[in-house]
ROFI-122490 format. One record per residue (C-alpha): x, y, z. Coordinates in steps of 0.2 Angstrom, whole numbers, plus 2048, in hexadecimal, padded with zeros to 3 digits. Layout:
BEGIN
XYZ;...
END
This chain:
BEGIN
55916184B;56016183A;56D16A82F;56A16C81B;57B170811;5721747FE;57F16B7F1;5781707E1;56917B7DC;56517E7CB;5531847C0;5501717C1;55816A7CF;55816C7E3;5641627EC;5681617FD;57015780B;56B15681C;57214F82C;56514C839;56D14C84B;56D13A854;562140862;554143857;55713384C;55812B85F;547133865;53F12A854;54511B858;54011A869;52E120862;52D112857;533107866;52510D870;51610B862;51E0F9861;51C0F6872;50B0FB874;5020EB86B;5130E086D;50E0CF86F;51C0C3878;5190B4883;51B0B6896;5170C9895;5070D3895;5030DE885;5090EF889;5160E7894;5240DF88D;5340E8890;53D0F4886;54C0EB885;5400DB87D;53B0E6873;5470EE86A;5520DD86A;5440D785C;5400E8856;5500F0856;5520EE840;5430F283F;540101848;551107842;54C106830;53C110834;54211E83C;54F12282D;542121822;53512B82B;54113B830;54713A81E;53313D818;531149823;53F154821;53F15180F;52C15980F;53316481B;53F16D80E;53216C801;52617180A;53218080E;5381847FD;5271837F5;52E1787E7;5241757DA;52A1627D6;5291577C5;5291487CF;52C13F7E2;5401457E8;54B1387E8;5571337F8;56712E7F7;56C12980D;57D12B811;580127820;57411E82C;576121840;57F11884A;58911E85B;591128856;58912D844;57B139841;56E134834;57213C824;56C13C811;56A146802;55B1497F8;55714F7E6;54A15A7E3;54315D7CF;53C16C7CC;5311707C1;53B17C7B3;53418B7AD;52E18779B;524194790;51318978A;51519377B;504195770;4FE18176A;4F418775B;50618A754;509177756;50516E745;4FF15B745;4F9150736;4EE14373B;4E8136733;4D313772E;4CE12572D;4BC11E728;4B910D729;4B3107716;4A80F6710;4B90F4707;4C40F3715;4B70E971F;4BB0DC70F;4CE0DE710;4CC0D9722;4C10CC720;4CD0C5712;4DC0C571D;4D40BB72C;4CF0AD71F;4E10AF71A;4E60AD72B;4DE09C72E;4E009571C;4DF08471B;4EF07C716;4F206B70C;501064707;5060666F2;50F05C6E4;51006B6D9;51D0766D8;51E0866E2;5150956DF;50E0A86E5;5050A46F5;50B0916F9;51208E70B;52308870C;52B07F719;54007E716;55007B71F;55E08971C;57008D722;57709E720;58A0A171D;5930B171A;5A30AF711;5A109C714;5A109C727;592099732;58D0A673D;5800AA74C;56E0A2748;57309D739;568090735;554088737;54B07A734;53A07B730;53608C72C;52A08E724;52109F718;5180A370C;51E0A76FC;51A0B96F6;5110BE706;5120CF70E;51F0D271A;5250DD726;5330E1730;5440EA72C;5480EB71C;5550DE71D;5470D2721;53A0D9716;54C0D4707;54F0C270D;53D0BD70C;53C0C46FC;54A0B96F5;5450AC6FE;5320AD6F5;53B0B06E6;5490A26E6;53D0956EC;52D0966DE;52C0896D2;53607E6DC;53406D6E1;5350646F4;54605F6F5;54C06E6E9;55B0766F2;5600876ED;56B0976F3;5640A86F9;56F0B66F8;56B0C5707;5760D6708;5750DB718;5740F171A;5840F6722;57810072D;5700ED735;5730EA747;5780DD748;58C0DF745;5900CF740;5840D0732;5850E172E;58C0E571A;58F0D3719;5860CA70A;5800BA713;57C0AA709;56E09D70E;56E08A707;55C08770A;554076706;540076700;53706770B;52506B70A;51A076700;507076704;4FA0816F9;4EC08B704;4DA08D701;4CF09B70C;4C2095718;4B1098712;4A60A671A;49A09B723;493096738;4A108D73A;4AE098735;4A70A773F;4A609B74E;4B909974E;4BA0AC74E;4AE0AC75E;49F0B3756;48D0A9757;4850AE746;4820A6734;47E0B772D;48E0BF724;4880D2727;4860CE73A;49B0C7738;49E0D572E;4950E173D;4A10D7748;4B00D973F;4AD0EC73D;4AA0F074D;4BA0E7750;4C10F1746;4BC10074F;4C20FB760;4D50F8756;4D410A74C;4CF11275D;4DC10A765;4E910D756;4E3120754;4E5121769;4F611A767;4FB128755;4F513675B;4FE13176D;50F13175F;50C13F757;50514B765;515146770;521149761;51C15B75E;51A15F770;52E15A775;533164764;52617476A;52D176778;54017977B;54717878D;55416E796;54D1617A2;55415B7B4;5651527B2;55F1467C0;5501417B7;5591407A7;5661337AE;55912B7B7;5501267A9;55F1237A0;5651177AB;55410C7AB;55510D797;569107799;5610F77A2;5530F7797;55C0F5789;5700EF78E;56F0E0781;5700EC773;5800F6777;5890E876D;57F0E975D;57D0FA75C;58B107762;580117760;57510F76E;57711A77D;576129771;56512376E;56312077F;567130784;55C137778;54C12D77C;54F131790;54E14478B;53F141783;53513A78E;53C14579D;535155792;52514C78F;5221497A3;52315A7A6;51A15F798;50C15479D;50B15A7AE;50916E7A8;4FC16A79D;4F21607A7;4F11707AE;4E51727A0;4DA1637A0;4CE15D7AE;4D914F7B8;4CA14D7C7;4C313D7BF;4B61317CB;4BB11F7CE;4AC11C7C3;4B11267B6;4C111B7B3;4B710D7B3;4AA1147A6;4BB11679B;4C110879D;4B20FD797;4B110A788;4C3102782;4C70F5778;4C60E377F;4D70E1782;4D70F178A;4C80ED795;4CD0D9799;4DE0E17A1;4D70ED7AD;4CA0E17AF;4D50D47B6;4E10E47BD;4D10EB7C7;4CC0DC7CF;4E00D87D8;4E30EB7DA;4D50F77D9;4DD1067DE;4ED1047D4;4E11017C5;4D710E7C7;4E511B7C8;4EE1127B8;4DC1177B0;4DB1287B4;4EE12B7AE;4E812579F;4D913079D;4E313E7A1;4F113A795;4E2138787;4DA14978C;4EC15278B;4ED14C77B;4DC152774;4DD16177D;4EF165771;4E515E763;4D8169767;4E2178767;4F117375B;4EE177746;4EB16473F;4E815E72F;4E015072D;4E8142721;4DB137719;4E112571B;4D8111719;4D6108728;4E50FE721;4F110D71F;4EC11372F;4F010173B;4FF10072D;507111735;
END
């Protein structure tokens, strides 16, 4: 016996409370009761035996707890069941009051509904994606930069130049007054080398590179950075900050040879340099696979949340919202926009569940056990080593995770398919730059 008093219900909402009369919260309880006291173990007594009142003295919390939550699954399937919703995701409950005496169980529960949204015609979406072939040349360039990354350093007399490492001490001031993280010992860059990062980064390094060539160790001098008014971090932000930086060491670098030994270090067996090269492109493939995965993921999701215009579920929006808030609380004091951003991003991705689960509608989501797992050893190796290690504590969580995944990549080739695209030709180095 239970009363429902509908609160709010909207094209995206269903919300209800219910009050479940204590004579029925009292008959599950003493159901529960009774399955416990069917296996009940306790010395002195015969299973099947033990007194009720024994019984619910150790199970009373226990059996209290189940009882709310199995009336509030089944009335809550109940009214959906009822109202043939069609439902994004699981309802969320909210109890309000638990049974006591003289209490009566009640709760409320959230139901999204799926909103009405027009799929519209996906050949009027337009994509430009990148068309990527793998050259001799950028196998080079890739070799190049792995020597690069293991260059052999030894320490110099001369003075600095293009491509030296230098390690130095600096200590930033802004009008002559220290401020947060001012100062390092020991770091250390390469002068001239290619950096990345924001552009008040991508600055400094610059004038650090250009203030410390033909210098010698022991050489002190000042770099100038003026911050963007736009940087997050407030204290720094418009400020022109000045670094007194000490040079300590300067070493010159020479590349590894292409040898049995260095291709050992990489983990390949060979002294052949086409068979590294075979290596390193097929690497190569695995990253551009993964990279192209991961674009036209950006791109496809970007054009479907602009396609389609409807409102989503408040609910879902808040919810998301508030994980996003937790997610990211240590930024609301460098940056003021940040829950405008927030806000925005949860609306995003709120659009892009729904539009997901309508056009799964379109793809074929009855994937085997073995099918996930054929997939996942067609991945990358990083890729394959986490569902490796996943599969082997958790298969079944795994597995779902996998076919998610498949899904997701079917949805998107299935707009691709569909959408007009042009392809963009790219290098593999503009491509994994994007």
């Amino acid at each position: 016996m239970a009363s429902q008093k509908i609160i709010n219900d909207s094209d995206t909402e269903l919300k209800i409370s219910v009050v479940i009369a204590n004579e029925e919260y009292q008959k599950q309880y003493n159901s529960e009761l009774s399955i416990i006291a069917k296996t009940a173990k306790f010395d002195g007594f015969r299973q099947g035996k033990v007194p009720p009142s024994v019984i619910k003295k150790k199970f009373d919390a226990q059996c209290h707890q189940k009882s709310i939550s199995n009336l509030i699954e089944f009335y809550t399937q109940k009214i959906n069941l009822e109202k043939k919703l069609d439902l994004i995701d699981s309802p969320s409950v909210k109890l309000i009051d638990a049974p006591t005496s003289d209490k009566d169980l009640s709760f409320e529960v959230t139901f999204n509904k799926m909103p009405e949204v027009e799929l519209g015609d996906l050949k009027d979406i337009k994509i430009s994606i990148p068309d990527v072939d793998i050259t001799d040349k950028d196998i080079d360039v890739v070799i190049t930069n792995i020597q690069k990354q293991n260059t052999v350093w030894t320490d110099s007399p001369d003075k600095s130049k293009s491509g030296n490492k230098i390690v130095v001490d600096y200590l930033g001031r802004i009008d002559g007054k220290e401020f947060k993280n001012n100062k390092q010992e020991d770091f250390s860059f390469i002068i001239d080398d290619i950096v990345k990062g924001d552009p008040a980064t991508v600055a400094l390094f610059r004038e650090f590179s250009k203030k410390c060539t033909e210098k010698n160790i022991n050489d002190q001098v000042v770099v100038t950075n003026n911050m963007p008014k736009d940087f997050p971090d407030k204290e720094l932000a418009g400020k022109s900050v000045k670094y007194d930086v000490k040079i300590k060491k300067i070493s010159s670098g020479s590349l590894p040879e292409l040898n049995k030994d260095f291709f050992a270090l990489l983990g390949i067996v060979t002294d052949s340099i086409d068979e590294f090269k075979r290596n390193v492109k097929n690497h190569m493939e695995f990253e551009l696979k993964d990279k192209m995965v991961s674009k036209k993921y950006g791109l496809v999701n970007e054009k479907l949340v602009e396609f389609f215009d409807f409102v989503p579920p408040e609910s879902m929006v808040n919810k998301h919202q508030q994980e996003l808030e937790n997610q990211y609380s240590s930024l609301k004091k460098s940056d003021e926009n940040i829950d405008d951003k927030i806000k925005e991003i949860a609306i995003k991705r709120v659009k892009l569940n729904i539009i997901y689960i309508m056009l799964a509608k379109e793809v074929n989501t009855n994937i085997s056990d073995q099918q996930a797992i054929d997939f996942s050893n067609e991945q990358s190796p990083s890729f394959r080593q986490f569902y490796s290690e996943k599969l082997k504590k958790d298969k079944t969580s795994a597995l779902m995770d996998i076919k998610n995944k498949m899904v997701e990549n079917a949805i998107v080739e299935h707009v691709i398919n569909i959408a007009t695209v042009t392809p963009i030709k790219k290098t593999f180095a503009e491509a994994m730059d994007e």
